[in-house]
N, C-alpha and C positions, 0 to 999 in steps of 0.2 A: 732575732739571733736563732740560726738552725741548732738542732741538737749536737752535731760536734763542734762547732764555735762555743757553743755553752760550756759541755766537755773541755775545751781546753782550754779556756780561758779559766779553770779553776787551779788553784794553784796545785794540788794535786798532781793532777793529769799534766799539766805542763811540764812542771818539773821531772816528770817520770820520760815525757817526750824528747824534755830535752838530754837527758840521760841518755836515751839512745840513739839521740841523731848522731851521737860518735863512733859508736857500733853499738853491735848486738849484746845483751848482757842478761844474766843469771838474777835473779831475783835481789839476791841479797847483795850486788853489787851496784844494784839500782836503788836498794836502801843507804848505801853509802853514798852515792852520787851523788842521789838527790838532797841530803844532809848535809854534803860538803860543797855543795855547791849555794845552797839556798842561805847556808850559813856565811858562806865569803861573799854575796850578794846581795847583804842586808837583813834578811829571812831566817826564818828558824821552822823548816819545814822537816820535822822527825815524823818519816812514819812507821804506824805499826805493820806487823807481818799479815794483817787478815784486811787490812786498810788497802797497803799494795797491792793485794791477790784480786781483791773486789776492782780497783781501777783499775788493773792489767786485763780483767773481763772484760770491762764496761769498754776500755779501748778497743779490746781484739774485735768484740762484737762491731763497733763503729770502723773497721778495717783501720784502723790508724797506726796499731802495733800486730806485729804476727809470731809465732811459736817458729823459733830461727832453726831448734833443733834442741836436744834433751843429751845430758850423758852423764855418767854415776861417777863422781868423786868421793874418796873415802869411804863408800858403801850409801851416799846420799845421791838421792837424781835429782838433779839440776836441769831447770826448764832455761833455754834464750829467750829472749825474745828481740826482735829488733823493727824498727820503723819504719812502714810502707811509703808510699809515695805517697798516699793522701794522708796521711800520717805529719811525713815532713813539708809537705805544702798548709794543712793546718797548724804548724807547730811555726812556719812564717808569713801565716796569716796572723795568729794572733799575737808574733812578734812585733809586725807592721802595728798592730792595734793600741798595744802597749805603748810603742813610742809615738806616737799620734797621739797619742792620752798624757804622755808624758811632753811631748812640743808643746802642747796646749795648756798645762798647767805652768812649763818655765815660761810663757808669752805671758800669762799671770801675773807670776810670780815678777819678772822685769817691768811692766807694766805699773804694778804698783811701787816699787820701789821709784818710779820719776813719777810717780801723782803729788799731788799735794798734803802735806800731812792731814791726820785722819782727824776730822771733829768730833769735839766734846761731845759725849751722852748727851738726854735732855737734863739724866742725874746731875752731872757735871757741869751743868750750866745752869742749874739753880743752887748750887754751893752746899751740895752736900758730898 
């Protein structure tokens, strides 16, 4: 696995990616995103403010997210940022990967359900 495959297949980075395949967004509305999304998703993905800053690097460096544009609300500057092209083609690569992983466990998962039931331990078959 190359270094942005790695990168985004953490649930991090993912989730921060997938925040911005909708558009460009300001820091703290990619902490709410990704919170609200990871949360109605099954996931309980809270991050912290120095956490997001560190992976919003780690992406810009790897060209996957880029700096949209900056501008001061309330007396605050507000950085965008939004998702490159290699960016959003990493972000459905490791969609594609997920459900490949996920195909592979439900053919599992159906597969044992019409097996035969499951035998006895060897505990279980000496009567303890």
């Amino acid at each position: 696995m190359n270094a942005v495959a790695r990168e985004v297949s953490g649930a991090v980075s993912f989730w921060i990616l997938t925040a911005l395949a909708e558009s460009p967004k300001h820091g703290y509305a990619i902490l709410r995103d990704v919170e609200l999304m990871s949360t109605s998703h099954g996931g309980t993905v809270s991050l912290k403010v120095p956490t997001l800053y560190a992976a919003l690097e780690r992406l810009d460096r790897l060209a996957l997210i880029e700096v949209a544009g900056e501008d001061v609300v309330d007396g605050r500057a507000r950085r965008y940022f939004r998702l490159t092209d290699s960016g959003l083609s990493a972000l459905d690569e490791e969609i594609s990967r997920i459900e490949s992983r996920a195909r592979a466990a439900r053919s599992m998962i159906t597969s044992r359900s019409g097996a035969e039931a499951p035998r006895a331990t060897a505990e279980e078959s000496r009567g303890r």
